[in-house]
C-alpha positions as CSV (number, residue, x, y, z in Angstrom):
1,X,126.0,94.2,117.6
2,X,122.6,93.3,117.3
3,X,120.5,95.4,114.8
4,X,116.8,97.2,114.3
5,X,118.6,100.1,112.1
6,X,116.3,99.2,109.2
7,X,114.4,96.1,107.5
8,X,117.2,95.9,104.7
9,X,120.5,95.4,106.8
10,X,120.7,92.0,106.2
11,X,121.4,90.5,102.6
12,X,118.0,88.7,101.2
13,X,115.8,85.6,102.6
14,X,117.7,82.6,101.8
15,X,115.0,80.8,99.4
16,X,115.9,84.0,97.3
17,X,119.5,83.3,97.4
18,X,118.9,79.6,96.7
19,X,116.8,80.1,93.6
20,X,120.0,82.7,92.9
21,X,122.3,79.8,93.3
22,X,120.1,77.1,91.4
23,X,120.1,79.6,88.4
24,X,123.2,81.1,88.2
25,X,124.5,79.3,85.5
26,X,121.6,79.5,83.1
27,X,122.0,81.8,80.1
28,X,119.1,84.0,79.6
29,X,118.4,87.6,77.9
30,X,118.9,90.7,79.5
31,X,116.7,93.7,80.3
32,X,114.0,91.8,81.5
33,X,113.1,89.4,78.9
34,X,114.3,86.6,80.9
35,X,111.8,83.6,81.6
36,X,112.0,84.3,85.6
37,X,111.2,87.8,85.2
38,X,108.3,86.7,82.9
39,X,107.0,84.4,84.9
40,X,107.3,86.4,88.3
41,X,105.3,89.0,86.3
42,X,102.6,87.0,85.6
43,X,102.4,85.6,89.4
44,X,101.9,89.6,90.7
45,X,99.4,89.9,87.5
46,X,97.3,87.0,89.5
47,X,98.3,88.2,92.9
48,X,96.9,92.0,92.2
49,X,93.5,90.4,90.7
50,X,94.7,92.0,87.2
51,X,95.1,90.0,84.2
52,X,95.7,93.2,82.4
53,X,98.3,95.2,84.7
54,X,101.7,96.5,83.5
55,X,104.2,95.3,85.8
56,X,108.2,96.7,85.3
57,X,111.1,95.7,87.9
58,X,113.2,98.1,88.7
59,X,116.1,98.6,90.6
60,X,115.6,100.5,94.1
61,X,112.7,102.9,95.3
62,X,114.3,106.2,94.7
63,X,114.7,105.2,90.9
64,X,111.2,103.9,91.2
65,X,109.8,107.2,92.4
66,X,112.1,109.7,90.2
67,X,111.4,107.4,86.9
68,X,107.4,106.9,87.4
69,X,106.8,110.6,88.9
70,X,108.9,111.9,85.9
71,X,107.1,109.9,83.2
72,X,104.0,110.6,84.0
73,X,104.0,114.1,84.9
74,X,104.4,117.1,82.5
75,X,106.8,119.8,82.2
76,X,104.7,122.2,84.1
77,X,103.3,119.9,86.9
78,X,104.3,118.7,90.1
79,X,103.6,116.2,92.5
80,X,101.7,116.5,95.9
81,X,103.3,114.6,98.8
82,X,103.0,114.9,102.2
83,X,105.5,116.8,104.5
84,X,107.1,113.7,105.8
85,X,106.6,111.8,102.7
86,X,109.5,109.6,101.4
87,X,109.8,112.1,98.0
88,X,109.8,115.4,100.1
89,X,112.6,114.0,103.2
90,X,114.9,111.5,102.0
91,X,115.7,111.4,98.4
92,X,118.2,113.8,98.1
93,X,115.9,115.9,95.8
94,X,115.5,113.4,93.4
95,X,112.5,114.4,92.0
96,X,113.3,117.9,92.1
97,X,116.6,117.0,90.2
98,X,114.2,115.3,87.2
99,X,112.9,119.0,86.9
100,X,109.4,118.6,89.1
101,X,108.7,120.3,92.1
102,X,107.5,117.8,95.5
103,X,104.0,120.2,96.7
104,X,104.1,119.6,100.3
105,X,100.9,119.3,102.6
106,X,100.9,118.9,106.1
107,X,100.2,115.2,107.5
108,X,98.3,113.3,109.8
109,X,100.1,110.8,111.4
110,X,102.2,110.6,107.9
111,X,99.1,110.5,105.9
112,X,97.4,112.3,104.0
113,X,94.1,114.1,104.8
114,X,91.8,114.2,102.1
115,X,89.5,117.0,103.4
116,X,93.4,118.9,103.2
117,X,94.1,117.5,100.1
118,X,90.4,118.3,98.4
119,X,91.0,122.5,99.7
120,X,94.0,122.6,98.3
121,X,93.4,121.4,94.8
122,X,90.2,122.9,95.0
123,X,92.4,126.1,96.1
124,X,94.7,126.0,93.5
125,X,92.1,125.8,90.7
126,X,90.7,128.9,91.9
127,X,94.1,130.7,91.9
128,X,93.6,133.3,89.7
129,X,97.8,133.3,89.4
130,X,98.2,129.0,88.9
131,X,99.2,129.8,85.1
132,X,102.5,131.5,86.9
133,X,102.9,128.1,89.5
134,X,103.9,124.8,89.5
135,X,100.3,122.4,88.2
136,X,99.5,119.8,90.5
137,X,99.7,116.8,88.8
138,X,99.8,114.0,90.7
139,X,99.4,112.7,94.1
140,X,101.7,110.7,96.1
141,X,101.1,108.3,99.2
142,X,102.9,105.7,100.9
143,X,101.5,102.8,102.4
144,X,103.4,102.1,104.8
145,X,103.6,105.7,105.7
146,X,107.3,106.8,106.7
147,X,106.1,106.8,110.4
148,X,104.5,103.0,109.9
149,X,100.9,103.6,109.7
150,X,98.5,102.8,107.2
151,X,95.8,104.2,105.2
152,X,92.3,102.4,105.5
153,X,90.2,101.5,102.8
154,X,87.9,104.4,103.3
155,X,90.6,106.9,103.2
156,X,92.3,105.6,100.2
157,X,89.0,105.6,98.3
158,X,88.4,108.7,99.1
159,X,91.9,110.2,97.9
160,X,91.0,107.8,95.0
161,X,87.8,110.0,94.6
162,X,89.7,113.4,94.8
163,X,91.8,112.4,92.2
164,X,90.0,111.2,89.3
165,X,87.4,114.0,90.0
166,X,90.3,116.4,89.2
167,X,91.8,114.0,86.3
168,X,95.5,113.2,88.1
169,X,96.8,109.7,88.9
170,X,97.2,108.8,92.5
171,X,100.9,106.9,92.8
172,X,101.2,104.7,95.8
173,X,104.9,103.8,97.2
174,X,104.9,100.1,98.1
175,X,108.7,100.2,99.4
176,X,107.0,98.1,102.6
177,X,103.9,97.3,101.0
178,X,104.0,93.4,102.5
179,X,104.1,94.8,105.8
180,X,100.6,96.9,105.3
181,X,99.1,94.2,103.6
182,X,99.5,91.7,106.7
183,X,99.1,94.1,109.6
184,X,96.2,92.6,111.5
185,X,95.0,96.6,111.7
186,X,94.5,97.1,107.7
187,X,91.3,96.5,106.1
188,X,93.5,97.2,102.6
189,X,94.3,94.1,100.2
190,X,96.5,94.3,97.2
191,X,93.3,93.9,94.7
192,X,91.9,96.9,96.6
193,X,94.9,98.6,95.7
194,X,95.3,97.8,92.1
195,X,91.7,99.0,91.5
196,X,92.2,102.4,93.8
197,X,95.3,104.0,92.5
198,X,96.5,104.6,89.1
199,X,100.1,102.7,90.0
200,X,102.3,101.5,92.5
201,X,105.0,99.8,93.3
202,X,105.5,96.6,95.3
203,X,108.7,96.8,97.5
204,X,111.3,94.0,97.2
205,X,114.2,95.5,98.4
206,X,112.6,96.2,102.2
207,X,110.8,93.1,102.0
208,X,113.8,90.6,101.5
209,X,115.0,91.0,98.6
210,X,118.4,91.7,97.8
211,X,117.2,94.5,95.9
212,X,114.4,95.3,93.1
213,X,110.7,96.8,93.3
214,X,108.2,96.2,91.0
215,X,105.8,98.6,89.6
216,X,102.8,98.1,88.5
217,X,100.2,99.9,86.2
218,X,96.2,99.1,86.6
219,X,94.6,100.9,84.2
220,X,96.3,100.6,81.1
221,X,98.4,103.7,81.6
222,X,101.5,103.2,81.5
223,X,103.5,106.3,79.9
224,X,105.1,105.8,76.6
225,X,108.0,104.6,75.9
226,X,108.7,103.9,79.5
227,X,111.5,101.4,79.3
228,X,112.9,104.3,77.8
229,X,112.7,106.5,80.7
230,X,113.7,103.5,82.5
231,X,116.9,103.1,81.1
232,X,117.5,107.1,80.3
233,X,117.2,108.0,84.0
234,X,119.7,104.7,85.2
235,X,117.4,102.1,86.7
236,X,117.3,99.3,83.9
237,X,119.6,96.4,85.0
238,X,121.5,94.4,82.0
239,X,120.8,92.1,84.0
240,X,117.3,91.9,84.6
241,X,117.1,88.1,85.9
242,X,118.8,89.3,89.1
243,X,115.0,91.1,89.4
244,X,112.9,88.6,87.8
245,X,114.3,85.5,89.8
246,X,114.2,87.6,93.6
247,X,110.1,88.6,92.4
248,X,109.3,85.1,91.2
249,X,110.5,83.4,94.5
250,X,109.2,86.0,96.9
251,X,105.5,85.6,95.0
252,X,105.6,81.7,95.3
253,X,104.3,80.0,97.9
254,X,103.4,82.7,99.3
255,X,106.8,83.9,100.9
256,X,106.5,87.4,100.0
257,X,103.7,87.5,102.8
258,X,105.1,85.1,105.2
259,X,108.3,87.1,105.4
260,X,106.2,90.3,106.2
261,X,104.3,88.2,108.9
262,X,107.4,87.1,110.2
263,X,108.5,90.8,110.8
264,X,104.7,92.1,112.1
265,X,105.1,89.1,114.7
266,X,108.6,90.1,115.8
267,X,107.7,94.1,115.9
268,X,104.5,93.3,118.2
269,X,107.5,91.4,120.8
270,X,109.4,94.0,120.6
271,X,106.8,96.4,121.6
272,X,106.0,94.5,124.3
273,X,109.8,94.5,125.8
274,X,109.5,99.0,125.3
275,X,105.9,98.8,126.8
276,X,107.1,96.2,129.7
277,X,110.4,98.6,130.3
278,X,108.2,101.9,130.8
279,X,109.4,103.3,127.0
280,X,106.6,105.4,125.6
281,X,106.1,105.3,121.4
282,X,106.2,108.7,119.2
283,X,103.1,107.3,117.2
284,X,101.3,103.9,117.2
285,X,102.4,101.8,114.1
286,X,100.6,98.9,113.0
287,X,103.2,97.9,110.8
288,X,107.5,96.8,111.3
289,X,108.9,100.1,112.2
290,X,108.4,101.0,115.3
291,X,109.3,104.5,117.2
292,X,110.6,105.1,120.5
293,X,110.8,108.3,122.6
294,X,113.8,107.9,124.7
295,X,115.6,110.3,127.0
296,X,119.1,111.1,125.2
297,X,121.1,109.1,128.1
298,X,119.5,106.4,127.1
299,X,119.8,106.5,123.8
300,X,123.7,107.0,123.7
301,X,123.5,103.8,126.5
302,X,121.4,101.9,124.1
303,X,123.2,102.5,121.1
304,X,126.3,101.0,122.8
305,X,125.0,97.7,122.5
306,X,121.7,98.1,119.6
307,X,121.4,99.5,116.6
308,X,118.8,101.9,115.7
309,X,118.3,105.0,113.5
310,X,117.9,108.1,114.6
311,X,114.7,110.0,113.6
312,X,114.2,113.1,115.3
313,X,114.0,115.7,118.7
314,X,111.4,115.4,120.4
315,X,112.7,117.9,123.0
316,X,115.6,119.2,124.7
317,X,116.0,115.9,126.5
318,X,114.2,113.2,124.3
319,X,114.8,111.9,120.8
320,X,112.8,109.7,118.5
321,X,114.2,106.8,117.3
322,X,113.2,104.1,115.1
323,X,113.8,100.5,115.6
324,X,112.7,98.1,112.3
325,X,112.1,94.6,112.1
326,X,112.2,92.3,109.2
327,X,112.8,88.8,108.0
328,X,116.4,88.2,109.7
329,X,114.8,89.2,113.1
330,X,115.4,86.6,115.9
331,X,113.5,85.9,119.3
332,X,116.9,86.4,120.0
333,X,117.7,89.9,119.0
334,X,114.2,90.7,121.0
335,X,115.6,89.0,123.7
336,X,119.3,90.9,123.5
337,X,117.4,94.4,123.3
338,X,115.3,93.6,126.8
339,X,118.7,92.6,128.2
340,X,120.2,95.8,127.2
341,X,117.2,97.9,128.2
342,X,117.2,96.3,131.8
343,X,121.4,96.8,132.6
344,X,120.8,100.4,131.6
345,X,117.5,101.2,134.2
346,X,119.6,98.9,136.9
347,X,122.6,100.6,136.2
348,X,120.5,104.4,136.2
């Protein structure tokens, strides 16, 4: 069965898996110290514009959010996320389980607003009570949001703003960061983002890697004793090449961003097929996920021959689901889903 169910359902980009192979019988350290994981440090150094950044490679993004948010926050603070924000949906209460509470706003098209998030800090301040609640003290974004979109330039510098006016970090989750950063809609580049938030974390597993994201620290703040908290909280790998080699390849020659390309290109095709078939989208994404509205016939018809994730109701009668590309998408598989769409309106 051809499948959109997400940009990780195929194993990783096979210059990864060669420079895998190549290696494989080289002995090197663990935890990190490796030469390739050395190395594919010092490439995202150059490729964030920061000669002084922190970078750590970790295992997966939920690790990656529970182990940063946890380390940097204190006992009495939480982090503010957005309703639909990866932290506050679909990580099992992960950050919650670490002992901080996710404070919830309500979204714009998956963003955050900063005129919302300004009231409510402001709000909170004023709170004659806040000594009795949960401290915000931190802010978290994604970029790409859960629903695809992106935050531009002027929005993220003015979150940026909020932030360091009321002296908390802004954390940005990079688990599709490629994808933003090569969206012919963003006015965002990686620099802009090392200089505007505090840290974030460049996505490998999303973004062809087998598995890994790397996280990096702009300002000369990262927590102590950190490869403590890695470790303590389960998301240091013995065997830390299996990182360092994955980063090093997808930051040479440029193939972290030509896979991304790769995946806009074949998400604007697909588009085209829903467009061309008279599907309607939940939201416009610039980026590889994309997010259909189809009647609930059609979905159970479709899903007999594509796969796809559900996302949510959009009525009675419609549902939203969400159709991702990535590296391993063909001409092919866009081709197999327009096939599919048009035997289920001829059969209708």
């Amino acid at each position: 069965m051809i499948s959109f169910e997400s940009d990780y359902i195929a194993g990783a980009h096979p210059a990864i898996l060669k420079r895998l192979a190549e290696t494989n019988l080289e002995a090197a350290p663990g935890y990190g110290s490796d030469r390739f994981t050395l190395s594919a440090k010092e490439k995202i150094r150059k490729a964030v514009g920061r000669d002084d950044a922190e970078v750590e490679l970790l295992v997966g993004g939920t690790q990656t959010n529970a182990v940063v948010i946890s380390s940097m926050l204190a006992d009495w603070e939480g982090v503010v996320a957005a309703r639909t924000g990866h932290v506050s949906v679909h990580e099992a209460g992960a950050i919650e389980y670490t002992g901080h509470k996710v404070l919830e706003l309500e979204p714009r098209d998956g963003k955050i607003v900063p005129e919302i998030l300004e009231r409510y800090l402001a709000d909170f301040h004023a709170d004659g009570n806040r000594e009795h609640m949960v401290f915000p003290g931190m802010v978290y974004i994604s970029h790409p949001t859960e629903y695809g979109t992106l935050y531009t330039k002027d929005e993220l510098t003015r979150i940026s703003g909020i932030c360091r006016a009321y002296g908390i970090p802004l954390y940005l989750d990079g688990a599709r960061l490629g994808y933003g950063l090569v969206s012919p809609e963003t006015d965002l580049t990686l620099p802009d983002i090392a200089d505007l938030t505090d840290v974030f974390y460049i996505g490998g597993t999303k973004v062809g890697a087998l598995c890994g994201e790397a996280v990096v620290f702009t300002h000369g703040n990262r927590p102590a004793h950190f490869m403590n908290s890695v470790k303590k909280r389960g998301a240091l790998l013995a065997k830390g090449r299996l990182l360092g080699i994955q980063f090093d390849a997808l930051f040479t020659d440029g193939l972290y961003f030509e896979i991304s390309r790769h995946a806009i290109d074949m998400a604007e095709r697909l588009k085209k097929v829903f467009r061309e078939r008279g599907v309607h989208f939940y939201i416009d994404s610039p980026t590889n996920q994309q997010f259909a509205v189809l009647e609930n016939e059609t979905m159970e018809a479709l899903g007999k021959k594509i796969a796809f994730s559900f996302w949510e109701k959009a009525d009675e009668h419609h549902t939203v689901v969400r159709f991702a590309t990535s590296w391993s998408t063909t001409e092919e598989d866009i081709a197999a889903l327009d096939r599919a769409l048009q035997e289920i309106q001829d059969e209708a």
